[in-house]
C-alpha positions in Angstrom: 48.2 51.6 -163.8 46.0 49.2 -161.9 47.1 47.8 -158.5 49.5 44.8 -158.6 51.0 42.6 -155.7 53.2 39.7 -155.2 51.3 36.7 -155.0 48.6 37.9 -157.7 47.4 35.4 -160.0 45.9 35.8 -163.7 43.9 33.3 -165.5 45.9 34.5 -169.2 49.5 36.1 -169.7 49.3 39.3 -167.5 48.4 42.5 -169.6 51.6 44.7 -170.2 50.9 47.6 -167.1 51.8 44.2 -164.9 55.4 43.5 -166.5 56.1 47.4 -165.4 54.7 47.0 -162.2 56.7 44.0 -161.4 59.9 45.6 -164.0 59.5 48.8 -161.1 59.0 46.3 -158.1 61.7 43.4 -158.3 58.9 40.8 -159.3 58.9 38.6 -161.5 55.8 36.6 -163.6 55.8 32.6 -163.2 53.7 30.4 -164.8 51.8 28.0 -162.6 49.1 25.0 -162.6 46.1 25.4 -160.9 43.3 23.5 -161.1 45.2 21.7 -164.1 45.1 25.0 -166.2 48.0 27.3 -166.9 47.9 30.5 -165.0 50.1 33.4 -164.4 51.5 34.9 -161.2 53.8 37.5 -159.7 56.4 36.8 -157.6 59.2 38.3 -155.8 62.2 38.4 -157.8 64.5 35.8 -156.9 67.9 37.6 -155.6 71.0 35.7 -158.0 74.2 35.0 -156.7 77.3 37.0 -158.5 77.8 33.7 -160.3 74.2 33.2 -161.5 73.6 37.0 -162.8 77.3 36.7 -164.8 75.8 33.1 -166.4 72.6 35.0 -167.4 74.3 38.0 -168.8 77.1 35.7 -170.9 75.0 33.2 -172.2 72.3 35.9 -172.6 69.6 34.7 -170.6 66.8 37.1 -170.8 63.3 36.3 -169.8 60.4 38.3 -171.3 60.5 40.7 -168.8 64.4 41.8 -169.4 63.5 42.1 -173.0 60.5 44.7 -172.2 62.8 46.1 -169.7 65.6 46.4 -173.1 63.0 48.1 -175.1 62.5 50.5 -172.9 66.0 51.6 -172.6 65.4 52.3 -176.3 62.7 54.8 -174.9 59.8 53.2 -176.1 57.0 53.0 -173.4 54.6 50.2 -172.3 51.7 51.2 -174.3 54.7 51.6 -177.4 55.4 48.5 -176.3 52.0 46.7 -175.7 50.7 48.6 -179.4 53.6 47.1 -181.3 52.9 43.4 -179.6 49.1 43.6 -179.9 49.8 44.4 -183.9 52.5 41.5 -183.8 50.6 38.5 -182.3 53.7 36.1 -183.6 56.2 37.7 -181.6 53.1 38.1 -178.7 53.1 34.5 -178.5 56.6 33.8 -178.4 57.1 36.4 -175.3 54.5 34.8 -173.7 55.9 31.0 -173.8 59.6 31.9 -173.9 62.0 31.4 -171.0 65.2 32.5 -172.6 63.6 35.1 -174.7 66.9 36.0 -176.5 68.2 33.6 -177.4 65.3 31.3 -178.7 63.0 34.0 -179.2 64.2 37.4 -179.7 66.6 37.1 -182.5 64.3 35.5 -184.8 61.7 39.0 -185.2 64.8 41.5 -184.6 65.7 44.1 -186.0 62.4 45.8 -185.2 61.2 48.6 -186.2 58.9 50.7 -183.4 58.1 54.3 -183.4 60.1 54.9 -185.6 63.8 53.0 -183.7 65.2 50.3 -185.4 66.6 47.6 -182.7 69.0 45.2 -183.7 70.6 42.4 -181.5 73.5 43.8 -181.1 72.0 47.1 -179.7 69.6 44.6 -177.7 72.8 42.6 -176.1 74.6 45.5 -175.4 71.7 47.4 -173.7 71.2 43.6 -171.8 74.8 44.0 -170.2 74.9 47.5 -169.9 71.2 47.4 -167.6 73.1 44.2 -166.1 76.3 46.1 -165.1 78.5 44.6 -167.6 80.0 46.4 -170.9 
């Protein structure tokens, strides 16, 4: 895994050893402007109040990186992972320009099949609030 570090900034979406990095590191990936082009960069992970984090979790609220972090409660790995995004550009895309992942995003490709585990939403929602302290 390459070196990563709050503050780094990518001209594309961040290749998929970065979402571990900042899934391991309490970072999160924002999109930014600069130079009036669309670039990527890590930041610290913004600490929610109680109230915030039990919004999220009821209405759902993942962001791309909480859905990788779901998949690999599954025990697929990042390369699993990465391999079954590179092979489905769609949902790739969607990932990539999706705030509430979930919700607008995740529901319309699952169930999934990967290595051989078929993920549903349901198992998806429950592992969400189980990772999240709530089930």
């Amino acid at each position: 895994m390459a070196d990563y570090y709050i503050g780094q900034i990518f001209d594309s979406y961040p290749p998929i050893d970065a979402i571990g990095w900042c899934l391991k590191n309490n970072a999160t990936i924002n999109e930014i402007k600069q130079d009036n082009k669309t670039k990527y960069q890590i930041a610290e992970q913004p600490q929610e109040t109680p109230e915030e984090k039990q919004a999220r979790i009821d209405g759902l609220t993942m962001t791309p990186l909480d859905f990788i972090g779901v998949l690999q409660t599954f025990g697929l790995t990042l390369p699993e992972i990465n391999e079954f995004l590179e092979s489905n550009l769609n949902i790739k895309m969607q990932l990539t320009y999706c705030n509430n992942v979930f919700c607008a995003v995740a529901k319309s490709f699952l169930p999934i099949t990967v290595k051989g585990i078929t993920i549903t939403p349901a198992m998806v929602e429950q592992a969400f609030k189980i990772k999240n302290g709530v089930a």
